[in-house]
C-alpha positions in Angstrom: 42.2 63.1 36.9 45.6 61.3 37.3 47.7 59.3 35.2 50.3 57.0 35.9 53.0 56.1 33.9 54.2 52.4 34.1 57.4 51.3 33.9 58.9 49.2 31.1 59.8 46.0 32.5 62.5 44.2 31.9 62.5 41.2 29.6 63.1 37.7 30.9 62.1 35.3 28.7 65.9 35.0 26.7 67.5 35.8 30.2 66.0 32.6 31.2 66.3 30.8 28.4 70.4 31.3 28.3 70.5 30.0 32.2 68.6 27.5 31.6 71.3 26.2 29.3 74.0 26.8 31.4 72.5 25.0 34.3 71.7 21.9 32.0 75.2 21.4 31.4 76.4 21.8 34.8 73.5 19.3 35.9 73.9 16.7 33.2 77.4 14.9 34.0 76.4 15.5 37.8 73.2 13.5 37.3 75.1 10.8 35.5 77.9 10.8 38.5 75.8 10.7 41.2 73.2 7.6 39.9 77.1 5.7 39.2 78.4 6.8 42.5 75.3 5.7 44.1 75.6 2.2 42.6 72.4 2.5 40.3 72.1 2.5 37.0 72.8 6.1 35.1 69.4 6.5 33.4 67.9 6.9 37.3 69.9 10.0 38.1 68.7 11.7 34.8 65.0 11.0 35.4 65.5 12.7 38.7 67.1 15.9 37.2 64.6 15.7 34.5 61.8 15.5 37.6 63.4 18.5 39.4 63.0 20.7 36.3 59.8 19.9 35.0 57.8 19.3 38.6 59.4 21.1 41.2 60.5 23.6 38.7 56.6 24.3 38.3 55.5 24.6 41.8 55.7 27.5 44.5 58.5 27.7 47.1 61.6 28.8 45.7 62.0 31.1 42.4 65.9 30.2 42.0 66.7 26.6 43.0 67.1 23.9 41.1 66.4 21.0 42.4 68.0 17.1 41.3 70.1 14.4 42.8 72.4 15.6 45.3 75.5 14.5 46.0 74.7 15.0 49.9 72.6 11.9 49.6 74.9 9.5 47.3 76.3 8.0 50.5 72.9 7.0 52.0 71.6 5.8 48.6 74.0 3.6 47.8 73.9 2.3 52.1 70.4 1.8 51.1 70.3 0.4 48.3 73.0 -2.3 49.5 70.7 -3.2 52.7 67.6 -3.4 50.7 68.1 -3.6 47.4 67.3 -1.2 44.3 63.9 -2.5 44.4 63.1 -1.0 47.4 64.4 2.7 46.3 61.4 3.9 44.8 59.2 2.6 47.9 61.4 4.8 49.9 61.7 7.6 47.8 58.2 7.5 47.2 57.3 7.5 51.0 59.8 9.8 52.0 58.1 12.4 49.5 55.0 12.0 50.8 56.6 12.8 54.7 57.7 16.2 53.0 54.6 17.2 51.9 53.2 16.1 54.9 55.9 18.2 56.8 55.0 21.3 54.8 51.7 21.0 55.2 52.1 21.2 58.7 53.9 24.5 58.4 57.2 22.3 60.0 59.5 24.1 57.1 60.5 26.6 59.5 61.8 24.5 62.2 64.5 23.0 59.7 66.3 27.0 60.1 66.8 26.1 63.6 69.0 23.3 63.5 72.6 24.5 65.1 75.2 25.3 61.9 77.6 23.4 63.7 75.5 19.9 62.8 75.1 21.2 59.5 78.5 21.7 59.0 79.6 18.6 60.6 77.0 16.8 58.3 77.8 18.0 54.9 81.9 16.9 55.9 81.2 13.6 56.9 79.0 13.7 53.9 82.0 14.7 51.9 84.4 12.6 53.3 83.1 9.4 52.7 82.3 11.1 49.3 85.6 11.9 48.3 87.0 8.5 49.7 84.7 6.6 47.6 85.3 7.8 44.6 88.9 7.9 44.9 88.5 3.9 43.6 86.9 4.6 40.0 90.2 6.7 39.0 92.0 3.4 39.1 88.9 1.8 37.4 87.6 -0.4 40.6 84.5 -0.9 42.2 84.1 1.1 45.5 84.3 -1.3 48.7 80.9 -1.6 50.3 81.7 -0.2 54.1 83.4 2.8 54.9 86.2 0.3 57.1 86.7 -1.4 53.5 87.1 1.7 51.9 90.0 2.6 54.4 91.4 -0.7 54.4 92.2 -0.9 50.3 93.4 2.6 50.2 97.2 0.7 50.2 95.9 -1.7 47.0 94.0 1.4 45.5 97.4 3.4 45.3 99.1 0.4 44.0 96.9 -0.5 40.9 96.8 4.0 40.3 100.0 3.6 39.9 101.3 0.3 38.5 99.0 -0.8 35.5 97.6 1.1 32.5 94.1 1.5 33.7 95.1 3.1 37.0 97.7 5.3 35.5 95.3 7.0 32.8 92.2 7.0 35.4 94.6 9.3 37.5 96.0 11.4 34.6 92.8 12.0 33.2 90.6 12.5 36.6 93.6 15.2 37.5 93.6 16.9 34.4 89.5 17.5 34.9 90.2 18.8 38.1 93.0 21.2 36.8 90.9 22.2 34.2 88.0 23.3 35.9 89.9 25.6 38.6 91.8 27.0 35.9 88.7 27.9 33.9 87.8 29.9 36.2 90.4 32.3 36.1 89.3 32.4 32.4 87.8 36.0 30.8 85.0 32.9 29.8 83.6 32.3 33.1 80.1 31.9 31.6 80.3 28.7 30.3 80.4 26.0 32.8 84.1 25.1 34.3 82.8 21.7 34.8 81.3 21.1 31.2 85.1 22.6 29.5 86.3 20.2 31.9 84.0 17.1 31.1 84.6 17.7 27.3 88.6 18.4 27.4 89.6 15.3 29.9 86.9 12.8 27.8 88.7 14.4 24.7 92.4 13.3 26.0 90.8 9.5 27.5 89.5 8.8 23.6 92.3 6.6 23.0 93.0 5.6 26.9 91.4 2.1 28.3 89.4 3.4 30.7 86.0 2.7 31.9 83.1 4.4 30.7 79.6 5.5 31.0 76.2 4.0 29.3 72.8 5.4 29.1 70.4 3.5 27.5 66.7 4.5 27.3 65.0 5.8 30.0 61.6 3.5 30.1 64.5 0.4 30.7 65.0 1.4 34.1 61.6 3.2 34.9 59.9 0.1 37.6 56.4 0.3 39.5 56.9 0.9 43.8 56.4 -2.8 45.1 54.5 -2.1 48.4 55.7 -5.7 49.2 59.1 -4.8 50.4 57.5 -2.3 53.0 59.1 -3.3 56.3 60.4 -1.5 59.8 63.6 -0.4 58.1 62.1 0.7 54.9 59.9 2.7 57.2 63.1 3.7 58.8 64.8 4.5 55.6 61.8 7.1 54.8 62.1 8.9 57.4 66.3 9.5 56.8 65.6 10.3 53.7 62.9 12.7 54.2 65.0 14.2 57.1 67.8 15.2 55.5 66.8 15.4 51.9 64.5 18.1 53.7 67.3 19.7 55.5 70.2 19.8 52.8 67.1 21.5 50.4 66.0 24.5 53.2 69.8 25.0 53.9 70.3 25.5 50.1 67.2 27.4 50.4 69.1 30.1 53.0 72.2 30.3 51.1 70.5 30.9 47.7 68.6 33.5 49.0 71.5 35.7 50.1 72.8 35.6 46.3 69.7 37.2 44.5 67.4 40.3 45.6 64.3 38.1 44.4 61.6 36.8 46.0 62.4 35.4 49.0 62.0 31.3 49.4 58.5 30.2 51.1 59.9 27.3 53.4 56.4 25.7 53.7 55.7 25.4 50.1 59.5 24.7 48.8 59.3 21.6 51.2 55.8 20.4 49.6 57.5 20.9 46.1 60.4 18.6 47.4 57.8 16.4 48.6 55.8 15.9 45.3 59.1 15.4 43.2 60.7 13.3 45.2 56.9 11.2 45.7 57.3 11.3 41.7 60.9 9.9 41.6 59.6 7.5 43.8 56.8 6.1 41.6 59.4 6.1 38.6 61.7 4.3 41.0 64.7 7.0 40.3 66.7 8.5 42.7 65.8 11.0 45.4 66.2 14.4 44.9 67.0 17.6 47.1 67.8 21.5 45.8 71.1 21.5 45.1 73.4 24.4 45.8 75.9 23.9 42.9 73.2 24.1 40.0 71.2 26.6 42.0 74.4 29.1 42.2 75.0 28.6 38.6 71.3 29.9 37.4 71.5 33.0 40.0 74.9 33.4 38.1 73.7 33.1 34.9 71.1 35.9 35.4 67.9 33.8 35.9 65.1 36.0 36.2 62.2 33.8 37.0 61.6 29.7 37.8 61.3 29.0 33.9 65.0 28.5 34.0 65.0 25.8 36.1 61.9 24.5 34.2 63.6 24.3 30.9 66.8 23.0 31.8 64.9 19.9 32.7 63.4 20.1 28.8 67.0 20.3 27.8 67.6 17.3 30.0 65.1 15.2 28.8 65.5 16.2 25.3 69.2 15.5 25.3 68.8 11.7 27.0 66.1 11.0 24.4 68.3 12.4 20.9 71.5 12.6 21.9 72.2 9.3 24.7 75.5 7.9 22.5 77.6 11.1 23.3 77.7 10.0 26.9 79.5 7.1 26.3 82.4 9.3 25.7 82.8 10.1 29.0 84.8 7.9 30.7 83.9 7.0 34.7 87.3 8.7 36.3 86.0 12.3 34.5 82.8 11.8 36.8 84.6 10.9 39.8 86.6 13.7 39.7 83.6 16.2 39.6 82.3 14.0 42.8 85.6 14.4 44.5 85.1 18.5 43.8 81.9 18.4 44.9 82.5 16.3 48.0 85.6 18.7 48.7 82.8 21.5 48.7 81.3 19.9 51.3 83.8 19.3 53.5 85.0 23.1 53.4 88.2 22.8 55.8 88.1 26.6 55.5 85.0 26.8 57.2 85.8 24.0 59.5 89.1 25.8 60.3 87.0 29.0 60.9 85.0 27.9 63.3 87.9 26.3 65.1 89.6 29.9 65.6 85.6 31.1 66.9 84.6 28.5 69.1 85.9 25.2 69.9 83.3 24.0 71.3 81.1 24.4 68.2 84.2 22.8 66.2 84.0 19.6 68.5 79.9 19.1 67.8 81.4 19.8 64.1 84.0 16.8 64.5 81.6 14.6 66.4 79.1 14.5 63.5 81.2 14.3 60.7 83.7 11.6 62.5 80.3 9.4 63.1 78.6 9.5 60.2 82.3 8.2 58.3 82.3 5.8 61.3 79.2 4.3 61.2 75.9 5.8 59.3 74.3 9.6 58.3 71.7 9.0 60.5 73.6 8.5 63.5 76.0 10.7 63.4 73.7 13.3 62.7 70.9 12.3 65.7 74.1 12.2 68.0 75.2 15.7 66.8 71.8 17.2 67.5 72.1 16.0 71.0 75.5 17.1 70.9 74.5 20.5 70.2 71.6 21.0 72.1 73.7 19.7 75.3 76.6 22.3 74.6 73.4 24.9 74.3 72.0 23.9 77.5 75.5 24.3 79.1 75.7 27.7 77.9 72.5 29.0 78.9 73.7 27.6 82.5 77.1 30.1 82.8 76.8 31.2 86.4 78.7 33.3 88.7 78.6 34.0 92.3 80.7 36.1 94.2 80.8 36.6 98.0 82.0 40.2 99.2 82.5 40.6 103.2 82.0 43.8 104.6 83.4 43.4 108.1 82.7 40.5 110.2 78.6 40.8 110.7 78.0 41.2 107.0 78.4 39.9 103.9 77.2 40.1 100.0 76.7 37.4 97.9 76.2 38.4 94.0 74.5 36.1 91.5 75.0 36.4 87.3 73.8 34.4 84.8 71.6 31.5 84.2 70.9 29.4 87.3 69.3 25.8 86.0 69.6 22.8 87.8 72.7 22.3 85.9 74.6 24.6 88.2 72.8 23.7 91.1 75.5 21.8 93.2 78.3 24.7 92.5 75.3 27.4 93.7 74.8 25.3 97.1 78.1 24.7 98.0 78.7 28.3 98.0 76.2 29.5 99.8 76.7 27.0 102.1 80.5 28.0 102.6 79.5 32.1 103.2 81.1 32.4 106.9 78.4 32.9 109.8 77.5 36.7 110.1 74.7 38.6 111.3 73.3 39.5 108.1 73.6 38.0 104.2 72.4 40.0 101.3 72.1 38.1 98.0 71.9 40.1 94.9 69.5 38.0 92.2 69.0 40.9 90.5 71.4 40.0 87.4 70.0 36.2 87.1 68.5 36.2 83.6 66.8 33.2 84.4 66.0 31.5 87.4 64.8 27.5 87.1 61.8 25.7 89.8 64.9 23.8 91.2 67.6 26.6 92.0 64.4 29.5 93.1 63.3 26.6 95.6 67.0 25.9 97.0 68.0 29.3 97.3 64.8 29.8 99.1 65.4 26.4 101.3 68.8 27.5 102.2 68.0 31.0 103.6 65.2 29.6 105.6 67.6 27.9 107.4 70.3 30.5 107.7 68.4 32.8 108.7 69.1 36.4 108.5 69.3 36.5 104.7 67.9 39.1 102.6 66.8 38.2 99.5 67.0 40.8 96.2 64.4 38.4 93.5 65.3 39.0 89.9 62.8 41.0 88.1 62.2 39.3 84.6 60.1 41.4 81.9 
């Protein structure tokens, strides 16, 4: 008879709790931001972080991300919103939800890993980009233009009202000193408690007695409205699928990068995109804002020591429970404090080290980069990113074609012609005028043998073309 002595596990119940905290106040100003920067009322961006905790939070797929409004998306929310109206945001967040679970369902999770890094990258700059310039306007308390060509045209008027009258002036002193304040706090011995939230609380501290814009949250039941299925159209249909695309994509790529900072369970692709699905088909019916995981609050639980999904769970609680007691404290903050944390974020996205890094490894990979991000600032997410996909699978398809052919003579009568690579139709014209340019001999010998692929159209020319030399011995490739 044996016995077995079980180990003592280790508790996570506080663990949780304390992250949970932490990630609530790094969520709750971005929440705020990102419904203003999106051009919708505050309130929405809250139900959605409240949604991501207390749904997605509960279901199967990831253990450590936490999901909520992502500043990846404020761009196409507020395009949306101004082409169709906040009416029609819950129909398309509603609809694009219901594509994600549908997605997952179909095991199509998976196939979001294979997208080329390069598209990704160039996605989350131009994301960031247009990100930072749009919120460069609320420093000097103005409305953001509507087009990104507007945005770049007042740029001369924006730096003349920063500078010039009282509003502008203590928008830029006090969106700076957030900024300062939260790299600094970083480099504090009190790294646990949120940079962002010491820098929220310090800047909105200073702006007190400054005119500057500020925030309002009212209850959340004023803004909650029922999906009107009247406003269903070919670009609504259009605007699901975007959504559902690359609110699905920015959460797997969260989903890869979280898992490399925790020894946890790993995430389950298929089930993480059905979670995304059924909060963002939630967010939809409450007509709030979309949601995605997002990598900022999903770094600060792993950092907090977050043992298990209650964390995320609860800091929707704390969400919820804060907007409901405590909405008046908001007002406090004034709307340059939450532009600057949008311009940090959308710096994050851009990442010019990365950008520059992949310059140094491969320019070609940097130009798919550029070409994305240019044409998404140029003219919309969706295009860009299509074009950068086709982009990248063209630059893959020239790759896989690198092919080399050397002809060797060895005297007069005989000569050896040696072909590496990939030989696709691509490389089909270079091939034939080769062989068509080896000098008449009595005998040709060409060497396949280090083709690592061999395409219907090139097998059938080479083939053609030593029929009608004649005298051509032919070494085939063997492929496993």
């Amino acid at each position: 008879m044996s016995t077995r002595t079980e180990r003592p596990t280790q508790p996570t119940f506080w663990p949780d709790v304390g992250a949970s905290l932490v990630v609530f106040l790094v969520a709750l100003p971005l929440c705020v931001g990102i419904a203003v920067a999106s051009g919708v009322p505050a309130e929405l961006g809250i139900i959605t972080g409240v949604v991501g905790g207390l749904v997605v939070g509960l279901l199967p797929g990831s253990t450590m991300q936490v999901s909520g409004p992502a500043a990846g998306l404020t761009v196409l929310v507020a395009d949306t919103v101004a082409e169709h109206g906040l009416g029609a945001l819950g129909l398309i967040v509603l609809g694009a939800g219901l594509l994600q679970v549908a997605m997952g369902l179909l095991r199509l999770g998976r196939w979001f890993r294979a997208i080329s890094p390069a598209v990704v990258q160039g996605m989350l700059a131009g994301i960031g980009l247009v990100l930072v310039l749009s919120q460069l306007y609320p420093f000097a308390g103005q409305d953001q233009p509507g087009t990104t060509g507007a945005k770049f045209a007042g740029l001369a008027d924006l730096a003349r009202t920063a500078l010039t009258t009282a509003v502008g002036l203590s928008g830029l002193a006090v969106g700076v000193l957030t900024l300062v304040v939260a790299w600094l706090w970083k480099r504090t011995p009190w790294r646990a408690v949120p940079g962002m939230l010491v820098a929220v609380v310090v800047a909105s501290a200073v702006g007190v007695l400054l005119p500057l814009p500020r925030i309002s949250v009212g209850p959340l039941t004023d803004v909650v409205s029922l999906v009107d299925f009247s406003l269903l159209d070919a670009g609504v249909l259009g605007a699901m699928l975007t959504f559902a695309l690359v609110a699905s994509a920015e959460s797997l790529f969260s989903a890869a990068a979280v898992d490399r900072m925790h020894s946890g369970p790993r995430t389950r692709y298929n089930r993480e995109l059905v979670a995304q699905g059924v909060g963002n088909a939630v967010c939809g019916v409450l007509g709030a804002l979309p949601m995605t995981a997002v990598i900022v609050r999903s770094a600060s639980n792993v950092d907090a020591g977050a043992r298990t999904r209650l964390s995320r769970v609860l800091h929707g609680v704390w969400l919820l429970v804060f907007v409901v007691l405590l909405p008046g404290v908001l007002s406090y903050v004034p709307l340059a404090v939450l532009a600057a944390l949008l311009v940090q974020a959308g710096w994050k996205l851009l990442a010019p080290k990365q950008v520059l890094a992949l310059a140094r490894a491969d320019r070609a990979e940097a130009g798919v980069l550029v070409l994305t991000a240019g044409l998404i600032v140029l003219t919309d997410l969706l295009t860009g990113t299509l074009v950068g996909l086709l982009a990248a699978v063209v630059k893959t398809a020239w790759d896989m074609s690198r092919l080399t052919v050397t002809v060797t003579a060895h005297g007069e009568d005989h000569h050896h012609v040696a072909v590496r690579g990939n030989a696709t139709f691509l490389k089909l014209p270079g091939l034939l005028e080769t062989l068509e340019a080896v000098p008449d001999s009595k005998h040709v010998r060409v060497d396949l043998t280090g083709v690592r692929h061999l395409d219907q159209a090139c097998g059938q020319a080479i083939d053609h073309w030593a029929a009608r030399r004649g005298s051509v011995e032919l070494i085939h490739p063997v492929f496993d």
